[in-house]
N, C-alpha and C positions, 0 to 999 in steps of 0.2 A: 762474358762478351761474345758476343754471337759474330761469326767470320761469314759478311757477307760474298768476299773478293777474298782470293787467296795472294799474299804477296805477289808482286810483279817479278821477286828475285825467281819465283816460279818459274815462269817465262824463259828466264835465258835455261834453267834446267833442263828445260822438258824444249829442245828445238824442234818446229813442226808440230806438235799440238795446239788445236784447234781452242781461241779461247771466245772467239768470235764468229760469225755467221758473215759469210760476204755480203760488200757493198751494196744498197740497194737503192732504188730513187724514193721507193715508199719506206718510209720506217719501220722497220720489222724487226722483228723477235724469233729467235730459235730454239721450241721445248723441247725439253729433254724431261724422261722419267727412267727414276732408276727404282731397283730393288724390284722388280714384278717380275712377270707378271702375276696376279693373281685372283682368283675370283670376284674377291670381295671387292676388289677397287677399279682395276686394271677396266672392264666392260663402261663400268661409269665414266674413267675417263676420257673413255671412245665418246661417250656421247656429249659429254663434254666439248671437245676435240671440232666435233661434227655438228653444231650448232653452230659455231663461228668459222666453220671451215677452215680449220686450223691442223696443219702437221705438227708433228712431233717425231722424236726418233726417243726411242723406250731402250733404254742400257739393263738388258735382262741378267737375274741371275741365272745360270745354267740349272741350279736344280729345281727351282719355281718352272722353267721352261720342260724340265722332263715330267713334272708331275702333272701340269698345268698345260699339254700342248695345243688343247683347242682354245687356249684364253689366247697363246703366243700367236694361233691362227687368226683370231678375232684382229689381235693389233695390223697384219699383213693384211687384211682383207679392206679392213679400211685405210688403206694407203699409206702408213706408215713403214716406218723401219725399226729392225733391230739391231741393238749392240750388246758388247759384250761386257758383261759386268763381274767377270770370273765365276766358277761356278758352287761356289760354297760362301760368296762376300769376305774373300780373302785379304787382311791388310800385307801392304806391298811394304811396309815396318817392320813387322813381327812375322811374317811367314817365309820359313827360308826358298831362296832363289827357285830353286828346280820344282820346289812345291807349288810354288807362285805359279809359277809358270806352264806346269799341268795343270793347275785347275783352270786357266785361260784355255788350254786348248780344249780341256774337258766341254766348256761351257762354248766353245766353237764349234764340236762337234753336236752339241743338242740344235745351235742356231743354225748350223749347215744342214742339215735334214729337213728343215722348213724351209729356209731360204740358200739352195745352193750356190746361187751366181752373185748375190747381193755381195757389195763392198763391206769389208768390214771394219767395225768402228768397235773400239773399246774404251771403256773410263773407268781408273782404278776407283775400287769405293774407298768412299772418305778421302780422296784426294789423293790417299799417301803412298807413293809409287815413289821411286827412286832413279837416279840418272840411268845408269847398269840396267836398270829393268824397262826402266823405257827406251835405251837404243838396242835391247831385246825384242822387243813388243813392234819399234815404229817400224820395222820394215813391210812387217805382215799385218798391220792395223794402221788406220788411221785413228789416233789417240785424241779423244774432244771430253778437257776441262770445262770451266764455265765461268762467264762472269758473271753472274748472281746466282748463290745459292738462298735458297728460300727459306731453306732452315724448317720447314714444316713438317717437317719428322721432330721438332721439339714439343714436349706437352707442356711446358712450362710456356712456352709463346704464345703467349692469347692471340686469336685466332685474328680482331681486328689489327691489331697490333703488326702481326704476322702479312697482314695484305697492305699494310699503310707501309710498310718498309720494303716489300719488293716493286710496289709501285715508284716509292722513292728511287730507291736504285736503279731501275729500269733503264735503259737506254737503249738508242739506235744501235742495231746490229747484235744485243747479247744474247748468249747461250745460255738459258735459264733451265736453272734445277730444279723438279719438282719431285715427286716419290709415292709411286703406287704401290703405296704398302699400309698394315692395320696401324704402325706406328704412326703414318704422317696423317691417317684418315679427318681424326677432327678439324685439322687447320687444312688439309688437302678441299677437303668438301665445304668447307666455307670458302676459303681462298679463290682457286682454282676458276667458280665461273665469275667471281667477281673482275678479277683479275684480267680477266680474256675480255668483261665485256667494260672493265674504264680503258682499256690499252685500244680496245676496236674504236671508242668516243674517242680518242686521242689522236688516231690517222695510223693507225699501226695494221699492219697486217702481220703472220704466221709466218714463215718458213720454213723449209725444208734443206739440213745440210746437204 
């Protein structure tokens, strides 16, 4: 069973993280991409992106960003933002505290070098963060979950399959997950411009947290 929404008991855990995009009078949607950036995907989904004139904010990993820092430039130059996705893909489960917690600043320090004044945003990957860690994390990050994950990092998800269900789910105001990485590629690149252009037929527009 594939977890499009993560519990609402979430919610009361994690107070002040972002699981929605503010009110707006047009219907909008709020992308997110995690795990990049990286050659192979991350550029195509600029153009993706920039066809519909569409933001996004990209929850990078720190060490994709120190090997890869002209892809992490490409995403700033076209108007986007970055976040912090810790810098090794840390679960906030199984890695002890003070570990957790360096490798967030680690992958702060690669994002701070490119963008020194930007606000910062972080999302534990795979969701699994912990109360303790997140009234660690919220003072110095603004922390943005999501209500619909796309799940397109699954190879098992047939690709039509995969766009018929984040369409479903879709709704005014969500923070949508998507992932530019070689894992989500197949359903990512099917997906992705289908997606952007029934939501644009639909009244929606993009924005920007």
């Amino acid at each position: 069973m594939r977890l499009h929404r993560l519990p609402d008991v979430m919610h009361r855990w994690l107070p002040g993280a972002v699981w929605q995009g503010p009110a707006a009078a047009q219907p909008t949607v709020y992308l997110t991409f995690d795990d990049g950036p990286i050659p192979e995907e991350t550029p195509w989904v600029l153009e993706q992106l920039a066809r519909f004139d569409a933001q996004a904010l990209f929850f990078c990993v720190g060490d994709n960003v120190e090997r890869h820092p002209d892809v992490a430039r490409q995403v700033l130059d076209a108007g986007h933002q970055l976040g912090n996705h810790t810098h090794h893909h840390r679960s906030g489960w199984s890695t002890p505290r003070e570990a957790y917690l360096q490798d967030v600043a680690r992958c702060q320090q690669a994002l701070d070098a490119l963008q020194p004044d930007a606000r910062r945003y972080f999302r534990p990957p795979y969701g699994r963060t912990t109360p303790s860690l997140h009234r660690a994390l919220h003072p110095d990050y603004q922390v943005v979950m999501w209500d619909l994950l796309t799940c397109d990092y699954d190879r098992a998800y047939a690709p039509e399959r995969c766009l018929r269900d984040a369409l479903r789910y879709t709704r005014p105001g969500a923070v949508v997950v998507f992932h530019d990485s070689l894992k989500a590629s197949p359903n990512l690149r099917y997906v992705l411009p289908r997606y952007l252009e029934a939501l644009r037929e639909q009244g929606y527009r993009f924005g920007a947290l």
